[in-house]
C-alpha positions, -999 to +999 in steps of 0.1 A: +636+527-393+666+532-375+683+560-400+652+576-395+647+573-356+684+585-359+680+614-382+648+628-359+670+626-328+701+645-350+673+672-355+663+673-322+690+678-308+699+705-333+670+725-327+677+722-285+713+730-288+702+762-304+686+773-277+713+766-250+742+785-241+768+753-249+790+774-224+762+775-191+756+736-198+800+733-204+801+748-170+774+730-152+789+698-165+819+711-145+805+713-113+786+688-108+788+668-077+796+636-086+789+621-050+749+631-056+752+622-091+764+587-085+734+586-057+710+597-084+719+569-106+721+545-080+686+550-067+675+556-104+689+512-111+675+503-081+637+517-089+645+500-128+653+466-106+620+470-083+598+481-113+612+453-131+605+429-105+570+440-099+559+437-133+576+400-133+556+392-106+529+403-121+533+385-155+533+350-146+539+326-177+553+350-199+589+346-211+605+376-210+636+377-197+643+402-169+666+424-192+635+426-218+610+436-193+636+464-176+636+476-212+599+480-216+603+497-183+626+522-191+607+526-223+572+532-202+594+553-175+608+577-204+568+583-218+553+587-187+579+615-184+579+631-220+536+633-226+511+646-207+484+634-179+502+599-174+493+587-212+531+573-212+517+544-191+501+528-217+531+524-235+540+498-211+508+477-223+518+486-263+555+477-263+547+441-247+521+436-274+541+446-299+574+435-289+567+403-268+530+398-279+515+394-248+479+398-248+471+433-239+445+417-220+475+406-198+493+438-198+467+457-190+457+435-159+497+442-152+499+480-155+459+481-130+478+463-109+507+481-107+487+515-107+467+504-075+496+490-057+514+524-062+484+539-051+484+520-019+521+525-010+517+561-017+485+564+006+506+565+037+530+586+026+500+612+017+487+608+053+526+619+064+529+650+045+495+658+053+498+656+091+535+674+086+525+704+068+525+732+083+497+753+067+463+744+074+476+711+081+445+702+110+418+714+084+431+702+051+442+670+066+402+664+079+389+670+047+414+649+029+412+617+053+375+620+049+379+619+007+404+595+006+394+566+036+358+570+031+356+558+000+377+527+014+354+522+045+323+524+023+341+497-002+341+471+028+309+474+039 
């Protein structure tokens, strides 16, 4: 398995490097800022930790050890960016079944409840842009309060 894994990334990466000028990407190595760059990967370990420590908290009784679980993070971080409409999450529920085998029954509850708690930490940050953008921003910011708090007031009642 791995000669193979390793012989499809050797392709890959053939086919890419074909397509790029090995001098632009030289040269943009180069330059880079290494002040943002070290930023980058500082905030990038810090979201890992947080993930990491959101989906242990969510996971009581399993024993998986924190190093395991940032692994099927990075694993579910690097689908989520590579396919299409978010499908990449459910790799997160596959690679503890498979690797760890916990119940997807478990993981599943897990990943909802990771999904709605992003949700609700993103909800305020949707009110913010709406009320600071600068086109349309009274009419557009009606309509969408209306869509996305009155489903929330109707839930309570």
């Amino acid at each position: 398995r791995f000669v193979l894994s390793l012989a499809i990334s050797g392709i890959l990466l053939v086919f890419l490097f074909r397509y790029i000028d090995t001098g632009a990407l030289k040269d943009l190595f180069l330059h880079l800022y290494i002040p943002a760059l070290l930023v980058y990967l500082a905030l990038l370990v810090c979201g890992i930790i947080f993930r990491t420590w959101r989906y242990k908290l969510m996971l009581p009784g399993v024993s998986i050890g924190f190093f395991g679980l940032a692994g099927v993070t990075m694993i579910r971080n690097l689908f989520v960016d590579f396919l299409p409409a978010r499908i990449g999450e459910l790799s997160f529920i596959w690679v503890l079944n498979k690797r760890y085998k916990v119940a997807v029954e478990l993981g599943g509850s897990a990943f909802i409840g990771a999904f709605v708690f992003d949700l609700i930490a993103l909800f305020p940050l949707l009110v913010v842009a709406i009320g600071l953008s600068p086109l349309h921003a009274q009419e557009t910011g009606k309509w969408l309060m209306v869509l996305f708090t009155g489903p929330l007031f109707s839930w309570g009642s």
